[in-house]
MARTORGU-538535 format. One record per residue (C-alpha): residue number from 1; x, y, z. Coordinates in steps of 0.1 Angstrom, whole numbers. Layout:
% residues N
+-----+-------+-------+-------+
!   i !    c1 !    c2 !    c3 !
+-----+-------+-------+-------+
! NUM !     X !     Y !     Z !
...
+-----+-------+-------+-------+
This chain:
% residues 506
+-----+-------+-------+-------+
!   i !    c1 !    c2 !    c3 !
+-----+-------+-------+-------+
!   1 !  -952 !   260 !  -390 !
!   2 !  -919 !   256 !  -373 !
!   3 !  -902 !   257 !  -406 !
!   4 !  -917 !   287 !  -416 !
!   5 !  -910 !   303 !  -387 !
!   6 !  -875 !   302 !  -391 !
!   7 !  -875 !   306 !  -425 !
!   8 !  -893 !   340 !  -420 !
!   9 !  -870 !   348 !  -387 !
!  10 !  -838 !   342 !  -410 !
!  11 !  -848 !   367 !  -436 !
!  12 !  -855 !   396 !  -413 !
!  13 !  -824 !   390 !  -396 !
!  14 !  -806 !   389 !  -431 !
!  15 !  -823 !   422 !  -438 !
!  16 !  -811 !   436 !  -402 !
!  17 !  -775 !   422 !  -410 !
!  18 !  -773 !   433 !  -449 !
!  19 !  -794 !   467 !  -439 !
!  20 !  -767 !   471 !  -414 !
!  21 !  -739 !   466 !  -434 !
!  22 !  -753 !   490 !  -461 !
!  23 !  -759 !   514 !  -440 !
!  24 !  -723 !   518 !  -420 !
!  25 !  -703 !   508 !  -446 !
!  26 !  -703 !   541 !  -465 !
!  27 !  -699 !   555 !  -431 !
!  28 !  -668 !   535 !  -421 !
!  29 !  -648 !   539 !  -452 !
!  30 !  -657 !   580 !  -457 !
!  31 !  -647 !   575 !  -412 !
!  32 !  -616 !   554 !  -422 !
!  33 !  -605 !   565 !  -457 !
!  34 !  -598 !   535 !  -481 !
!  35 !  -562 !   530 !  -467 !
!  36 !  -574 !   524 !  -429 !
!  37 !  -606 !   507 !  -445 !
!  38 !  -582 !   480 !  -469 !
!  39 !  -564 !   474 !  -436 !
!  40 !  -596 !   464 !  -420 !
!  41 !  -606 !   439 !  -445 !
!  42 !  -573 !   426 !  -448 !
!  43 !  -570 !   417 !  -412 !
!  44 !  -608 !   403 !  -412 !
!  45 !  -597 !   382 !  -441 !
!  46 !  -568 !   367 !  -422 !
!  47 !  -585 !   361 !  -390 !
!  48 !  -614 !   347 !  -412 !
!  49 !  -592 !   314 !  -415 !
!  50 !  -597 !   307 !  -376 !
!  51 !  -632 !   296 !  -382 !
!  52 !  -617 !   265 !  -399 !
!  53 !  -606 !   259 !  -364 !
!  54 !  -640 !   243 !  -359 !
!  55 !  -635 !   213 !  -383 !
!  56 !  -670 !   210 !  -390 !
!  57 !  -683 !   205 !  -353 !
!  58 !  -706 !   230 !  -359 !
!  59 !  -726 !   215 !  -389 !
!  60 !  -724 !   181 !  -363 !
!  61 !  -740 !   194 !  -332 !
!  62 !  -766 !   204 !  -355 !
!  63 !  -770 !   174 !  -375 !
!  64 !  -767 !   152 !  -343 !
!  65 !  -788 !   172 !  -325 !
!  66 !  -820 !   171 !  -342 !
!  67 !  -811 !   129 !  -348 !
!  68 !  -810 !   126 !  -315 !
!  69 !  -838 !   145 !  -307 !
!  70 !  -861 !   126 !  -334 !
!  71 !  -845 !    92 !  -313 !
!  72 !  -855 !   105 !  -279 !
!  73 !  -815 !    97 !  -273 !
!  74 !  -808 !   120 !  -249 !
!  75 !  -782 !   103 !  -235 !
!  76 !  -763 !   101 !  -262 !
!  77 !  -773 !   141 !  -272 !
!  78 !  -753 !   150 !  -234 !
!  79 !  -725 !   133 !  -246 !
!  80 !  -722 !   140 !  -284 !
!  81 !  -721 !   178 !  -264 !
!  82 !  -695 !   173 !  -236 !
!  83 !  -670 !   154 !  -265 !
!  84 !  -680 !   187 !  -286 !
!  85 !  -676 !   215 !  -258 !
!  86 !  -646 !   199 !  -245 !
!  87 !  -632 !   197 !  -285 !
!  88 !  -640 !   235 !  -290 !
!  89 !  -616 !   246 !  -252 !
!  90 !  -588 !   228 !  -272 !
!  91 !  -596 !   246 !  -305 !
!  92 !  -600 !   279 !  -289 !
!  93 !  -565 !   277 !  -271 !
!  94 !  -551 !   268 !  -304 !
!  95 !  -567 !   298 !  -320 !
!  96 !  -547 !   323 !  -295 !
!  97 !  -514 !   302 !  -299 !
!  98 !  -518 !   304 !  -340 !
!  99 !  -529 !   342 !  -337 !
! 100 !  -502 !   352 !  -321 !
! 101 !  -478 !   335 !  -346 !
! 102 !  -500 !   356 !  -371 !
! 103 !  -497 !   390 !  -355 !
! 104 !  -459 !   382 !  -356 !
! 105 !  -453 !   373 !  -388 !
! 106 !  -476 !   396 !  -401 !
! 107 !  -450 !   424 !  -416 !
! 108 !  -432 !   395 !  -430 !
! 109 !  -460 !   386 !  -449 !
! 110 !  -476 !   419 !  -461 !
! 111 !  -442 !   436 !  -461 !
! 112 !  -451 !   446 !  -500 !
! 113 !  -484 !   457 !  -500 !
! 114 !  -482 !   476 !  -464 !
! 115 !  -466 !   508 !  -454 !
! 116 !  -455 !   506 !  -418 !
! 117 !  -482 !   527 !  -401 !
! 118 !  -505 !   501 !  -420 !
! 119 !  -489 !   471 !  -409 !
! 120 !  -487 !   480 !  -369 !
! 121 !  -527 !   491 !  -372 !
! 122 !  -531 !   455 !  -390 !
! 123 !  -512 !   439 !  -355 !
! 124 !  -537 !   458 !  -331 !
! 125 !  -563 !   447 !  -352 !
! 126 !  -556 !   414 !  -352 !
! 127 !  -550 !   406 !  -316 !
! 128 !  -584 !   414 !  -313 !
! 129 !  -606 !   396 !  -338 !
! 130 !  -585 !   366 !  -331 !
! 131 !  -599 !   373 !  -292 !
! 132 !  -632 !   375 !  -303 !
! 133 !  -621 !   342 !  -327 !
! 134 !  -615 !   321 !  -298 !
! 135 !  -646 !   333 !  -278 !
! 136 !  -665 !   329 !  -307 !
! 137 !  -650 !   289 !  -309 !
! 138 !  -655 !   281 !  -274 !
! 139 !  -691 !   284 !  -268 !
! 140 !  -697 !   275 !  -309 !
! 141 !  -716 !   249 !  -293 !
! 142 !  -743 !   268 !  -277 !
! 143 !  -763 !   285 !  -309 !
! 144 !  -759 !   248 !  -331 !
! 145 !  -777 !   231 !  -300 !
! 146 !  -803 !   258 !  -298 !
! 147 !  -806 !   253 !  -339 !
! 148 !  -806 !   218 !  -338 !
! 149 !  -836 !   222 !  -313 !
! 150 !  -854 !   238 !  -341 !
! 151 !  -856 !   267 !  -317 !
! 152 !  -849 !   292 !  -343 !
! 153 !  -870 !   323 !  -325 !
! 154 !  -844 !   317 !  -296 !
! 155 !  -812 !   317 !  -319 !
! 156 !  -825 !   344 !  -349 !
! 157 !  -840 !   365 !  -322 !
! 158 !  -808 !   369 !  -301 !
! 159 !  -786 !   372 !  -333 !
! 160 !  -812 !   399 !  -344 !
! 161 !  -807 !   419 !  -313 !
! 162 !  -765 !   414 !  -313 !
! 163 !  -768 !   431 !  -347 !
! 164 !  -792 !   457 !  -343 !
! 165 !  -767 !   468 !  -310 !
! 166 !  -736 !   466 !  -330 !
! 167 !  -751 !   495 !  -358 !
! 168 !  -761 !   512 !  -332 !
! 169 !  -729 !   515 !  -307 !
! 170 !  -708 !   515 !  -340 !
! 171 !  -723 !   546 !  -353 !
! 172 !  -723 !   564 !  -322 !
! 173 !  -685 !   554 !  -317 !
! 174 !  -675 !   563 !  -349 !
! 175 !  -696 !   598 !  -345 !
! 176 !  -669 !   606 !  -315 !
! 177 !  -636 !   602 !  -335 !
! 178 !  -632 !   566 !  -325 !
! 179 !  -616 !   543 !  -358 !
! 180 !  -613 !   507 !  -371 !
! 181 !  -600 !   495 !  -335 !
! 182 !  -631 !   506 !  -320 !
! 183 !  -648 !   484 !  -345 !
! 184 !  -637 !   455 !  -338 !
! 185 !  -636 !   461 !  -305 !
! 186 !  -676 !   464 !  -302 !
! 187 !  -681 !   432 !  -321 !
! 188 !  -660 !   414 !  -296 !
! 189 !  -678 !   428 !  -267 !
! 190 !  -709 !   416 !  -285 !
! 191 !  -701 !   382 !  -292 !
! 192 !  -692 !   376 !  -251 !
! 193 !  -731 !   391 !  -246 !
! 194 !  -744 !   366 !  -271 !
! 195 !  -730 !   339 !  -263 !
! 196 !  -736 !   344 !  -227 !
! 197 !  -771 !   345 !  -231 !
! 198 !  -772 !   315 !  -254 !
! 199 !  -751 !   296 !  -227 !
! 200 !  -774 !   305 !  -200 !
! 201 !  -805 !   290 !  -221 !
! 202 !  -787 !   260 !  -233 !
! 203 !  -781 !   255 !  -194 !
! 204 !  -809 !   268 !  -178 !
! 205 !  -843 !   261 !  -202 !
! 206 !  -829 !   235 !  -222 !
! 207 !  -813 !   217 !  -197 !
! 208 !  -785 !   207 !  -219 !
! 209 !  -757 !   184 !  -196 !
! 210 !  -722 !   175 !  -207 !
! 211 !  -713 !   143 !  -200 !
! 212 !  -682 !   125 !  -213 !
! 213 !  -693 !    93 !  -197 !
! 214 !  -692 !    64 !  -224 !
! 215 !  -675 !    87 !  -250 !
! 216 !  -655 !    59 !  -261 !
! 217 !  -635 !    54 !  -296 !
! 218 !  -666 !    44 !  -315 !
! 219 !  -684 !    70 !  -304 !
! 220 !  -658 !    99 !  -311 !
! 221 !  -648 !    87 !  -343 !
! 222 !  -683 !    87 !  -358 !
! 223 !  -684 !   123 !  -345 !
! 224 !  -647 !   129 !  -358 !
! 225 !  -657 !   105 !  -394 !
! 226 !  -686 !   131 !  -402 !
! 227 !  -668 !   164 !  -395 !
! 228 !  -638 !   159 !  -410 !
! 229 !  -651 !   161 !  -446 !
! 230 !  -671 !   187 !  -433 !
! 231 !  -641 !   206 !  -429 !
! 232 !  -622 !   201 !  -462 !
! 233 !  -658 !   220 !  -476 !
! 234 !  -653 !   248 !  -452 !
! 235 !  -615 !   251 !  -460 !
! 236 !  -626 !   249 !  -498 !
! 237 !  -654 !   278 !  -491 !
! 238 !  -629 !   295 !  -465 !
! 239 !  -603 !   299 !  -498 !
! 240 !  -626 !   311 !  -519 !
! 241 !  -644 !   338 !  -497 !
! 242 !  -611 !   353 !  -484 !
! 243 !  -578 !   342 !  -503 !
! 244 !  -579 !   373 !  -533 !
! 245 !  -577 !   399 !  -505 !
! 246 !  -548 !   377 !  -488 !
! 247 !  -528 !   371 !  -522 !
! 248 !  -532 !   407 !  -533 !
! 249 !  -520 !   420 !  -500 !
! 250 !  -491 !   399 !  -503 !
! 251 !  -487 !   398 !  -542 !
! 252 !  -495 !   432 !  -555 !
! 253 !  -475 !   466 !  -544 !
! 254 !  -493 !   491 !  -533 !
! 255 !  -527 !   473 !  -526 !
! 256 !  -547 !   482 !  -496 !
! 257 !  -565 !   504 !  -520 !
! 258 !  -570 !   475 !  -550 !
! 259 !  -585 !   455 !  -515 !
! 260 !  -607 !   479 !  -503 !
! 261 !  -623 !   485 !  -541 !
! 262 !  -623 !   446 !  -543 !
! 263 !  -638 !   444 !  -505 !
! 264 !  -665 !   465 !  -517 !
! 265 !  -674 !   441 !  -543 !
! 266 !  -670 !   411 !  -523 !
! 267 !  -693 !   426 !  -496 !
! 268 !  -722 !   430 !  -519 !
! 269 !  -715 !   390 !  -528 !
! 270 !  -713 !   380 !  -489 !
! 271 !  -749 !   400 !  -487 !
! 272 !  -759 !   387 !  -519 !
! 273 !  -749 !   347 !  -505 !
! 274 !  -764 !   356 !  -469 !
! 275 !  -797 !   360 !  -485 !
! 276 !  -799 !   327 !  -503 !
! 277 !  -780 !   309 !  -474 !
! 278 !  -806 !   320 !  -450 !
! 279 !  -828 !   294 !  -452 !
! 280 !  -797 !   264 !  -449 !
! 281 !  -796 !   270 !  -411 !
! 282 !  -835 !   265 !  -407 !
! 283 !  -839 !   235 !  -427 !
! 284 !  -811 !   211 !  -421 !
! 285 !  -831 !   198 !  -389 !
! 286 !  -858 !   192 !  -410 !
! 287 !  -838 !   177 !  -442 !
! 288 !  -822 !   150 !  -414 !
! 289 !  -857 !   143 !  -403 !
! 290 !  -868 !   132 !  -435 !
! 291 !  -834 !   114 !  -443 !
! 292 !  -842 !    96 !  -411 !
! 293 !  -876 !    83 !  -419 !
! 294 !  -862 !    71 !  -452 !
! 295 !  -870 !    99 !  -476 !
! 296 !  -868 !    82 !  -513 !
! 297 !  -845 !    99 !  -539 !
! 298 !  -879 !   115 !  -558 !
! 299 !  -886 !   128 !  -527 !
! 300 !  -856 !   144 !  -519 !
! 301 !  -857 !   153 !  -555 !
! 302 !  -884 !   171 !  -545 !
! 303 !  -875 !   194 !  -519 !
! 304 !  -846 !   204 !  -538 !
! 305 !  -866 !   217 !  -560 !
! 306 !  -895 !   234 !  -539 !
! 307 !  -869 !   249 !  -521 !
! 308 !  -842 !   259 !  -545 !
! 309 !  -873 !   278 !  -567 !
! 310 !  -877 !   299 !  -538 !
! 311 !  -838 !   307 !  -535 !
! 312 !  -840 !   311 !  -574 !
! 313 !  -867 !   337 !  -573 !
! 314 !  -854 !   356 !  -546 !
! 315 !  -817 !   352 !  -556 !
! 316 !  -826 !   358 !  -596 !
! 317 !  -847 !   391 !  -592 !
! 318 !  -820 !   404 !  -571 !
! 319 !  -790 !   396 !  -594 !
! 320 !  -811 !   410 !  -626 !
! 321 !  -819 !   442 !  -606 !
! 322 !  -781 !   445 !  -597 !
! 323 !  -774 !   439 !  -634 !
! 324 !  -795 !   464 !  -645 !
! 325 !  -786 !   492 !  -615 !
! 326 !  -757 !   480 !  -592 !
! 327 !  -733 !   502 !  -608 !
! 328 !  -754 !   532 !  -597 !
! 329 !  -757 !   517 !  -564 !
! 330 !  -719 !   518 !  -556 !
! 331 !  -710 !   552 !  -567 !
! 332 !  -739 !   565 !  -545 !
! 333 !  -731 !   540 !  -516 !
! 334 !  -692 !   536 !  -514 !
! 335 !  -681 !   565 !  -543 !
! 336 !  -672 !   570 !  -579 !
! 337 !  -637 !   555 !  -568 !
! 338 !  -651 !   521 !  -561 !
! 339 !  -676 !   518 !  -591 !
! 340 !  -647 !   488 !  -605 !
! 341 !  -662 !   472 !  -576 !
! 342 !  -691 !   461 !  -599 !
! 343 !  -675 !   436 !  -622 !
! 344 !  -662 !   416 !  -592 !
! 345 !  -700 !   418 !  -581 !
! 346 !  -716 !   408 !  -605 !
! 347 !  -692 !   378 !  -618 !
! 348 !  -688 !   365 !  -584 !
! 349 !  -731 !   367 !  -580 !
! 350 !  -733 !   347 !  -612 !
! 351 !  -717 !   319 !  -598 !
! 352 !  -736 !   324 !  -566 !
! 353 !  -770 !   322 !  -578 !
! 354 !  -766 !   281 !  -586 !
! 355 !  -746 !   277 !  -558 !
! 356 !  -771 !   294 !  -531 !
! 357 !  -800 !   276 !  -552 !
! 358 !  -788 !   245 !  -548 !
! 359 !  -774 !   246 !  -512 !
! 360 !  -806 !   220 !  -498 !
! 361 !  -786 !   193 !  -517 !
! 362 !  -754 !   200 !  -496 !
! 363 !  -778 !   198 !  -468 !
! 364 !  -789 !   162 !  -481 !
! 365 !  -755 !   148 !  -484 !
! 366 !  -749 !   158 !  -448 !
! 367 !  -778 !   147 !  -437 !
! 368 !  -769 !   112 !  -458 !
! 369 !  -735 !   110 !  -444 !
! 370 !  -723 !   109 !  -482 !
! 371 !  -706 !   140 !  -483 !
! 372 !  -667 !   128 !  -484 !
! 373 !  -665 !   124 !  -525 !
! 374 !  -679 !   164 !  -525 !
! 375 !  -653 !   177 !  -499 !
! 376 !  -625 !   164 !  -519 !
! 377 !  -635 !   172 !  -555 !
! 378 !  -646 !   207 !  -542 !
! 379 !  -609 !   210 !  -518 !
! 380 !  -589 !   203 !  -554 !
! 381 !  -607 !   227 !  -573 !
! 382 !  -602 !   253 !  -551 !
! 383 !  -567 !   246 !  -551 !
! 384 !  -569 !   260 !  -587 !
! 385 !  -581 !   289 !  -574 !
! 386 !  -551 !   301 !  -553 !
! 387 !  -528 !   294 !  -592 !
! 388 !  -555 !   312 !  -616 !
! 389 !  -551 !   342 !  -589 !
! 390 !  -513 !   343 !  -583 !
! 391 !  -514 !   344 !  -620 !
! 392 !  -540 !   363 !  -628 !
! 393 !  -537 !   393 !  -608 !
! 394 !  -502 !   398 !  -624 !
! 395 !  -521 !   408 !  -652 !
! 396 !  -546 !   431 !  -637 !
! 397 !  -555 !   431 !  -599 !
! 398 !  -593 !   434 !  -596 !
! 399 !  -601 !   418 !  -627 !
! 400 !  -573 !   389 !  -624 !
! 401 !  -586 !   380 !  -586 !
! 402 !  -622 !   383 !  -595 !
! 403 !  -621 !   358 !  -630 !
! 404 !  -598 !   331 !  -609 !
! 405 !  -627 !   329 !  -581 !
! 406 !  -651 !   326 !  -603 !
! 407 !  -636 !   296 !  -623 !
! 408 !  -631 !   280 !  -588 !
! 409 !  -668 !   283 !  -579 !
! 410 !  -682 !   275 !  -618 !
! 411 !  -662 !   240 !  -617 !
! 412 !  -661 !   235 !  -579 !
! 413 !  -693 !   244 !  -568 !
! 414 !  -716 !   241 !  -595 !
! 415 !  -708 !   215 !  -619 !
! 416 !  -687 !   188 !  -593 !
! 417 !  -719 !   197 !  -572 !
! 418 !  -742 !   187 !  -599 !
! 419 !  -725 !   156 !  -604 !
! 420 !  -727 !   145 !  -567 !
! 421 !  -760 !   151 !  -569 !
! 422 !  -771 !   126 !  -590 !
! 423 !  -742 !   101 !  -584 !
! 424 !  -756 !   108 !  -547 !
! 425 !  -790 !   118 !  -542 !
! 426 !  -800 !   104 !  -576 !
! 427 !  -817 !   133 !  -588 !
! 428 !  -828 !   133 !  -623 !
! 429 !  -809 !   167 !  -633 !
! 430 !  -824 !   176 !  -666 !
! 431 !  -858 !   177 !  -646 !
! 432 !  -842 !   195 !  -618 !
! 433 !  -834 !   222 !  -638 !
! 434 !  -864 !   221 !  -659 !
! 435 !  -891 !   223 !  -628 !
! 436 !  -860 !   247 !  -612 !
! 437 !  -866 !   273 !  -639 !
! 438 !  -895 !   270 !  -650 !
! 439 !  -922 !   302 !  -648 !
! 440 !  -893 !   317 !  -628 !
! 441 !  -864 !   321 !  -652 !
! 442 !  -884 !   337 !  -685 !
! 443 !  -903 !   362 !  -660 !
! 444 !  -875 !   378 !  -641 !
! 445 !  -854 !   380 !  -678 !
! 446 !  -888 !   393 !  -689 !
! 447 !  -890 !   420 !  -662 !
! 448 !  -853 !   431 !  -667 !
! 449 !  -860 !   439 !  -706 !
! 450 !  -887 !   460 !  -697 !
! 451 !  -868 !   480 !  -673 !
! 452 !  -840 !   485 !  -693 !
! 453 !  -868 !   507 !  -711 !
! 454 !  -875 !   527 !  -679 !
! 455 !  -837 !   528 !  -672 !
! 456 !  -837 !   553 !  -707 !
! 457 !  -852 !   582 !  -682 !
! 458 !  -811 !   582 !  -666 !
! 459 !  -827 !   591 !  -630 !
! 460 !  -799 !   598 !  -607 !
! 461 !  -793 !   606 !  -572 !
! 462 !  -806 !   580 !  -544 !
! 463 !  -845 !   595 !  -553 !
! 464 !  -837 !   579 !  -587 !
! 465 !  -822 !   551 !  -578 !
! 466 !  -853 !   540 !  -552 !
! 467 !  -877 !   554 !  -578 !
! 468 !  -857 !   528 !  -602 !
! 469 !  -855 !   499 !  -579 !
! 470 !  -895 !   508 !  -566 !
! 471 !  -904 !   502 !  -605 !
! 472 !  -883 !   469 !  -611 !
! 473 !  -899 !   453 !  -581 !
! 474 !  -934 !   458 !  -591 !
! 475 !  -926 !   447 !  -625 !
! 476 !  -908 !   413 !  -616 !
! 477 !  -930 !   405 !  -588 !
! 478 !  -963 !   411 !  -607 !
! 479 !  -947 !   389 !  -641 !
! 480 !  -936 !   363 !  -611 !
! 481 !  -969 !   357 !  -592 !
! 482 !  -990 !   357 !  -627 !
! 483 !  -967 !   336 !  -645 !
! 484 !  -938 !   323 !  -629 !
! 485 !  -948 !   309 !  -592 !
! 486 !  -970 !   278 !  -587 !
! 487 !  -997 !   277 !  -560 !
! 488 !  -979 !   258 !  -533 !
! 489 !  -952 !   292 !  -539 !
! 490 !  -982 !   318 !  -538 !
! 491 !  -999 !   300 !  -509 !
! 492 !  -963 !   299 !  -489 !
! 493 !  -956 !   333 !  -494 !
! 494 !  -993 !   345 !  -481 !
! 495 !  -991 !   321 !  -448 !
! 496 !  -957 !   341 !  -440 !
! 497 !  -978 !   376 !  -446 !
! 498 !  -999 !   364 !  -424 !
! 499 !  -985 !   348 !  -392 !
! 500 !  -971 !   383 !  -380 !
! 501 ! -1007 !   397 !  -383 !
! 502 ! -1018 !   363 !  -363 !
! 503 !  -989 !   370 !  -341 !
! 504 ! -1006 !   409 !  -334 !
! 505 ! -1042 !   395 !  -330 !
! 506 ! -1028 !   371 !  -301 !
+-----+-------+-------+-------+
């Protein structure tokens, strides 16, 4: 029940956070204009490489957390914390001294792609997100200890609440005149409420103690062992989320606008990856449980699959429906002057589909400890990345950026992955992908060729559009619980109906 419970508490704060970000981000860029609104992104995207400050100490409080926990070690839980807390006060210090080498060095850097008046708005921005980077490092420790608890109602619910604040104060600020500064501004005075709050429960309910007594070399360096290869995958991921708005701003003349149309695109895939990563979060306490008790490799076979067919259904009916109307979708959301946002979209969500489906075998190999060979083969890959785009974008911007990130994802995420799984977890991978698929796949494609039929009708405006979407739905879902789920999917997906009317009845 606890697993379902934070798989169900993930997805409606994925809906608040996507739903949130549909909703203002029309409203920021027609409040910004696509110059002010590139500038934005741009300095997100650089700040974005802070949270490798964290070398993977995040994914280890969780993971040692919940081991712990299953041990009844809670000695060795207070001081796996105080060697973490007292890691993350270094890391945040660091974060300030490397930010403010980044705000100078910053018209260096974007000299090319920047006007003046761009660049000193990029600066202001800057020193702030790398203010709310360091507060954001420093009490990291406090929502991975309430995860690794399992206590996702605690963690979801307050992240739900930070969120449904931040649309609101945001669209009130930007109603009064107020721009991008006031932006980041509000998340930064967010993130010190948050945190607070999480702080206070860690201290107060969980009675969490930091201890450094007995951290000795042993134990740091099977901490340090663990989250070092962790890191080399979020530097990897890091490169490929962020480094085309980076090398255009730096490569391509003129390009806050060629950002901001790329942004748009690579917004839709961050909501497109949140929804299929929602569930990695809830389950890696549960994945080290069964590690832990010795899970055998058809077992963990096994909840690859159970779980990645309910990341496939979700992920695949959305990425046919964007197929089949994303286009239309832009030029009502952002405007007819980002519609080449689509092809970044929809390449980059191709890639993302596997990756996202897959992601509870990454959780395996963390859970095994047998994630080093992955970090490296996925850190080289993504090396090729960075070339294919310097390259690429020569030839055309948007298209150049969004084909050299997708080549990096295909080899490094998808079929390295594949190969570590069975070298690793010893999964059989033609039978993976046979029970993946199966039902799902040929009823989704199914549903899309029959609503490329009701596309002919050409109904416009946002009326058409939900009218569109409304029809695609029903078709897919009905083709889907006839032919394509299994029981154990049909009964999982009533008991979730359910527990909020069980919740009302108490």
């Amino acid at each position: 029940m606890g697993r379902k419970k934070g798989v169900l508490l993930s997805y409606i704060l994925m809906v608040v956070e996507v739903l949130s970000t549909l909703l203002l981000t029309p409203f920021i860029i027609r409040s910004l204009g696509a110059s002010e609104y590139g500038v934005y992104k741009l300095a997100a995207s650089v700040v974005s490489y802070l949270t490798l400050l964290d070398l993977g100490i995040g994914n280890s409080i969780v993971r040692f957390t919940a081991k712990y926990k299953e041990h009844h070690d809670y000695a060795n839980m207070n001081r796996f914390v105080g060697v973490a807390q007292t890691f993350y006060a270094i890391m945040a210090a660091i974060a300030l001294i490397i930010g403010f080498v980044l705000i100078q060095i910053f018209p260096t850097v974007f000299a090319t792609g920047l006007t003046e008046s761009e660049i000193l708005l990029g600066q202001r921005l800057l020193g702030i997100t790398i203010i709310n980077s360091a507060v954001t490092l420093f009490t990291a420790v406090y929502p991975n200890i309430i995860i690794g608890y399992g206590l996702f109602s605690v963690s979801k619910g307050i992240s739900i609440a930070s969120t449904v604040l931040r649309i609101i104060i945001t669209f009130v600020a930007l109603e009064l005149g107020f721009k991008s500064i006031a932006i980041v501004s509000i998340n930064l005075l967010l993130t010190i409420i948050s945190r607070s709050i999480m702080a206070f429960y860690s201290y107060g309910v969980l009675k969490i103690k930091f201890s450094l007594k007995g951290a000795n070399k042993d134990f740091v360096s099977e901490i340090v062992g663990y989250s070092f290869w962790i890191l080399l995958q979020m530097i990897a991921t890091q490169i490929n989320a962020y480094a085309d708005q980076v090398l255009l701003g730096a490569f391509v003349s003129g390009a806050s606008v060629a950002i901001a149309i790329y942004s748009i695109g690579s917004q839709l895939v961050q909501y497109f990856q949140s929804i299929g990563s929602a569930l990695g979060g809830v389950l890696m306490p549960g994945v080290v449980s069964i590690v832990e008790r010795g899970a055998t490799p058809k077992q963990l076979e096994d909840e690859m699959v159970r779980i990645g067919r309910m990341a496939f259904i979700i992920l695949g009916t959305i990425y046919a429906g964007f197929l089949l109307y994303g286009k239309q979708f832009i030029q009502l959301w952002a405007g007819n002057e980002y519609e080449e946002g689509f092809f970044a979209a929809a390449l980059l969500m191709l890639a993302y589909l596997f990756i996202c489906s897959e992601s509870i075998g990454t959780s395996i190999l963390w859970a095994k400890n047998e994630h080093k060979e992955q970090a490296i083969l996925k850190f080289v890959i993504v090396l090729v990345n960075i070339v294919l785009t310097v390259f690429l974008i020569r030839w055309n911007a948007l298209y150049g950026a969004t084909i050299g990130t997708f080549i990096s994802l295909a080899l490094g995420d998808v079929l390295v992955m594949n190969i570590l799984f069975k070298k690793k977890i010893e999964i059989n991978l033609k039978r993976y992908y046979k029970n993946l698929l199966k039902g799902v796949f040929p009823s989704i494609l199914l549903g899309a060729a029959l609503n490329l039929i009701f596309k002919m009708l050409k109904l416009s405006g946002w009326l058409g559009f939900m009218i569109n979407v409304g029809v695609y739905v029903i078709i897919v879902g009905l083709l889907l619980w006839f032919f394509g789920m299994n029981t154990s999917e049909k009964q999982m997906i009533k008991s979730l109906i359910k527990m909020p009317r069980s919740k009302c009845k108490q």
